[in-house]
C-alpha positions in Angstrom: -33.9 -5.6 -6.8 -30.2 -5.3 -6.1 -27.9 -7.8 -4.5 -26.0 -7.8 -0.9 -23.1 -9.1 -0.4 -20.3 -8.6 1.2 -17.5 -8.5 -1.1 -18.5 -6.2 -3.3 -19.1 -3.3 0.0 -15.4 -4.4 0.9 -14.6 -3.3 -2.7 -16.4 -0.1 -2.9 -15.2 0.7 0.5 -11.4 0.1 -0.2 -12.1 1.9 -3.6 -13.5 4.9 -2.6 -11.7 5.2 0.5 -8.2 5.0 -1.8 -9.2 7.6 -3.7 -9.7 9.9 -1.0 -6.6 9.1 0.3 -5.4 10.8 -3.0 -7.2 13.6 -2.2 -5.3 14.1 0.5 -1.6 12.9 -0.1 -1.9 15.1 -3.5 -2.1 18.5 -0.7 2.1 17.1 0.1 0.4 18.3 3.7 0.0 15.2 5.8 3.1 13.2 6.9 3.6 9.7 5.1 2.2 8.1 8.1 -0.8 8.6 7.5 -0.8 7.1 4.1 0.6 4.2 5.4 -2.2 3.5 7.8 -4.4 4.5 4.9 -3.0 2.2 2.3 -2.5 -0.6 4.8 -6.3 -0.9 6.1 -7.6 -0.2 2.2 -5.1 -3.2 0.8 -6.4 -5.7 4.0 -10.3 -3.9 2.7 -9.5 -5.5 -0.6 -7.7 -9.0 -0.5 -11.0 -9.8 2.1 -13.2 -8.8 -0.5 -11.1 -11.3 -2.9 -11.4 -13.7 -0.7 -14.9 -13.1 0.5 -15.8 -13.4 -3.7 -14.2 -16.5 -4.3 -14.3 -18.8 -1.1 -17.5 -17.7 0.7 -20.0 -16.2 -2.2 -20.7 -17.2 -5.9 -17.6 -16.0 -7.7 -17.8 -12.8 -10.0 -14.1 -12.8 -11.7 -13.9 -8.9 -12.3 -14.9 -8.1 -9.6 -12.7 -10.7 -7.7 -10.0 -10.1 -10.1 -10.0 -6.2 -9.4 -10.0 -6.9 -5.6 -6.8 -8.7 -5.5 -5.0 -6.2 -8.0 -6.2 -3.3 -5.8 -4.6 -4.9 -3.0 -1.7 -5.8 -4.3 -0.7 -2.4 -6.1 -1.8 -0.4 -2.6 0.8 -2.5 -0.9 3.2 -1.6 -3.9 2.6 2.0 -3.6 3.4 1.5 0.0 6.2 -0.2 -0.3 7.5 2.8 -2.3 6.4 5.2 0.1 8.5 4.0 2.9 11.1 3.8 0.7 11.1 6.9 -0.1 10.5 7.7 3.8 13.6 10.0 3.9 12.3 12.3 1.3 9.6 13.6 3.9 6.7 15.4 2.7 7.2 19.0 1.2 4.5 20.8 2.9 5.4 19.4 5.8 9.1 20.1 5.7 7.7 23.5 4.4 5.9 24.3 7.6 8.1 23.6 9.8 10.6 25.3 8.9 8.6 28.5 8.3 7.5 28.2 12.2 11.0 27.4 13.4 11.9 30.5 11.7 9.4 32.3 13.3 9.8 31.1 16.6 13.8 32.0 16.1 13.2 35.5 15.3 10.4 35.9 18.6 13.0 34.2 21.0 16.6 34.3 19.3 16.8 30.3 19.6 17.8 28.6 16.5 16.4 25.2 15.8 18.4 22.8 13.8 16.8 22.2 10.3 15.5 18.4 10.7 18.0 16.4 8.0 16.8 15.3 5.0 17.9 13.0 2.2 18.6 15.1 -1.1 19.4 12.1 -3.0 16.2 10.1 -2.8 13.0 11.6 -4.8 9.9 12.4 -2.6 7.0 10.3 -2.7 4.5 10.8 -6.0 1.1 10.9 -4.7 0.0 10.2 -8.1 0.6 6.6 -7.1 -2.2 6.6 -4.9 -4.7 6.8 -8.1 -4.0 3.6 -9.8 -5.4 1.3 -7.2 -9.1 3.0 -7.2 -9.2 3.2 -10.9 -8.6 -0.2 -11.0 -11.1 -0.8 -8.2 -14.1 0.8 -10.0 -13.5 -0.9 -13.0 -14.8 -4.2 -10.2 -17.2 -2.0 -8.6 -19.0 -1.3 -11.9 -18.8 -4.9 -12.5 -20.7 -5.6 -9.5 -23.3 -3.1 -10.4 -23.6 -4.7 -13.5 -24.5 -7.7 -11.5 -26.8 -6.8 -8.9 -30.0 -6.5 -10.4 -32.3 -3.8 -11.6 -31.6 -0.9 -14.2 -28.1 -1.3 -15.0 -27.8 2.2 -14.9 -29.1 2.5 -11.6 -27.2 0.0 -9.8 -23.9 1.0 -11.0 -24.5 4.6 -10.0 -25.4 3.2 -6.6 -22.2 1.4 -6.6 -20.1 3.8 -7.8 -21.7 6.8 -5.7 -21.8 4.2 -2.8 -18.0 3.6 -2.8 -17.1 7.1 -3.0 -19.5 8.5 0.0 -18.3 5.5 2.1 -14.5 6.4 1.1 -15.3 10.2 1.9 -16.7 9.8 5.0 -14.7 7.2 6.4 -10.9 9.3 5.5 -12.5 12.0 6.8 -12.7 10.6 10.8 -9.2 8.7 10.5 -8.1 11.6 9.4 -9.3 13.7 12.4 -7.8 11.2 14.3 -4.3 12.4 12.9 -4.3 15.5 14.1 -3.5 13.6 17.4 -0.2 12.4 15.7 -0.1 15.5 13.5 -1.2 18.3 15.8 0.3 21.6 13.5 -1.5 19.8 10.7 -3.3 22.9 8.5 -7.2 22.1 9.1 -7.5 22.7 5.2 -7.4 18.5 4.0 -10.0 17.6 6.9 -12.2 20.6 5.7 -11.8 19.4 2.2 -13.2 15.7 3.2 -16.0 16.9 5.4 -17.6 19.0 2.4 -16.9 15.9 0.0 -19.1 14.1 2.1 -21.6 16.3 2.4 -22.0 17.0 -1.3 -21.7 13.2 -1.8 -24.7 12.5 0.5 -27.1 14.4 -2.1 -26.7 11.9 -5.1 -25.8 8.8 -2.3 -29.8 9.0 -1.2 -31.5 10.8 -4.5 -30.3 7.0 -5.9 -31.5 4.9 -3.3 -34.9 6.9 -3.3 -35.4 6.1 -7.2 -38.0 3.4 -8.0 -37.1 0.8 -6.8 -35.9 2.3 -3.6 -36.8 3.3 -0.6 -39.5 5.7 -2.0 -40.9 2.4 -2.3 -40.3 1.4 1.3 -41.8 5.1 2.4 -45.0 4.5 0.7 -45.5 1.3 2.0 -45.0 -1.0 -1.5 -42.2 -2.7 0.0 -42.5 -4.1 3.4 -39.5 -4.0 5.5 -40.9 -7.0 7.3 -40.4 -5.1 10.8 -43.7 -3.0 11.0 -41.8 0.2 9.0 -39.1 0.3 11.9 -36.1 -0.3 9.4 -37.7 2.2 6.9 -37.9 5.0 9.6 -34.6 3.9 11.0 -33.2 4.5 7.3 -34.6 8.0 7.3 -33.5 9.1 10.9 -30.0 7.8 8.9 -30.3 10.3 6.4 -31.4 13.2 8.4 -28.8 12.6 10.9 -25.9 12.6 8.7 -26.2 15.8 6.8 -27.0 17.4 10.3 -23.7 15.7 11.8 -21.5 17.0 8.8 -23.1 20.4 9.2 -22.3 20.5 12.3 -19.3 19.0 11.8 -18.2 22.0 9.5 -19.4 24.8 12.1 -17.3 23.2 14.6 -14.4 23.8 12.3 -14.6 27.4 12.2 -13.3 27.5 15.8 -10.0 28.3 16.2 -9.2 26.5 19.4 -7.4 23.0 19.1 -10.1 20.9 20.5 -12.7 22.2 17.8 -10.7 19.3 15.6 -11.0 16.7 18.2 -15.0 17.8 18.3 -15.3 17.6 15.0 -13.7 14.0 15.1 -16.3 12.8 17.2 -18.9 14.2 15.1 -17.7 12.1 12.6 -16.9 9.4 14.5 -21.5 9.1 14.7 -21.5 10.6 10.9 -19.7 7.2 9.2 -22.1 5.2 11.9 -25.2 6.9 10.5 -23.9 6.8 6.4 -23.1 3.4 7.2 -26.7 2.8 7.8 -28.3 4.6 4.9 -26.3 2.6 2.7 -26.6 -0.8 4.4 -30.2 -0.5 5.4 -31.3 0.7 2.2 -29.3 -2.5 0.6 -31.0 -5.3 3.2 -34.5 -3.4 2.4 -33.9 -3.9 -1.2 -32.1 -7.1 -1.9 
């Protein structure tokens, strides 16, 4: 009903998670760190997905062919990135200066204005789109190619790579508040609700016939007594609760509510894992 295999999740995973990565470089909030680590795991995503698609599975060239460009332009873009390292980040440079300023007129001390090159342009996170537009254009491919309504299984896909993506940015990202601590809690916030709007159409797909309707009613047996079809389920409850409460943790104001909320997640991309992943082994 629709294939498994591993190069194709490496592809929707890089893809989405890319674009994500947009979503938060376009905010000029987060220091270029970040995207580095970003960029660097998403680029490593997608030359193992090439290399998955044409030395371990049955080739599919778009989909191959996509992998390797996505991971060749997201080392491009950061390449340019730390090139353009002395530029900083304006928000960044923006806030802290506004707080030195403040803390200079509470105490009197100046702080010297951190140097930065004039000369050299600042990063464009436009950059950061090209890679998962060119990812898709794979990741459509491999719907195409899985089986079933075409529609169907390239909405999967495409819905697939971007709750993965969404999900995923949003826990390394809570991880960077460590390196980032002043960090404004605005780019994590917008993440957590992406996922959580992404969850509705990410199980209203799998649920369509065939799907794990299917599995619920008993047509398809999951060959393990129903356990895998109630583990899928506890999957899908469980995540929506986790980003809820994921979200009402936010609202504190105290430090630690981020690194509470980063644990939430931590369980959350366990759980989405699993109600993509279980419903693809049930229906392959």
């Amino acid at each position: 009903m629709i294939d498994f295999d591993a190069s194709s999740l490496l592809l929707q995973w890089a893809t989405g998670g890319l674009l994500f990565v947009w979503v938060t470089t376009r905010r000029r909030e987060v220091s270029l760190g970040y995207g580095w680590l970003m960029r660097g795991t998403y680029a490593l995503m997608a030359f193992g997905a090439f290399w998955v698609g044409v030395s371990v599975i049955e080739p599919l060239p778009v989909r191959d062919f996509s992998a390797l460009l996505v991971g060749l332009v997201t080392t491009g873009v950061l390449v340019s990135s730390i090139l353009r390292r002395r530029a900083g980040v304006a928000g960044q440079n923006e806030l802290v200066e506004a707080r030195s300023a403040r803390v200079a007129e509470m105490t009197g001390i100046e702080r010297a204005a951190a140097a930065k090159d004039q000369e050299t342009r600042e990063f464009d996170p436009r950059l950061d789109l090209i890679a998962p537009v060119i990812g898709f254009v794979g990741v459509i491919a491999a719907g195409l190619e899985a089986g079933g309504p075409a529609w169907l299984a390239v909405a999967r896909f495409v819905v697939g790579a971007l709750f993965l993506g969404a999900v995923t940015d949003a826990m390394l990202l809570g991880h960077w508040y460590l390196v980032q601590p002043g960090l404004a809690r605005g780019a994590l916030l917008e993440l957590v609700r992406w996922t959580g709007l992404l969850w509705i159409p990410e199980v209203a797909l799998l649920l369509v016939p065939t799907g794990m309707i299917s599995a619920i009613n008993g047509t398809i047996d999951d060959g393990y007594g129903g356990l895998l079809t109630w583990f899928w389920i506890a999957c899908v409850v469980t995540t929506i609760g986790l980003i809820i409460t994921t979200r009402l943790a936010l609202k504190e104001r105290a430090y630690s509510a981020v690194m509470a909320a980063t644990g939430l997640l931590y369980l959350a991309i366990l759980t989405a894992f699993g109600i993509d992943l279980v419903a693809r082994a049930l229906l392959s």
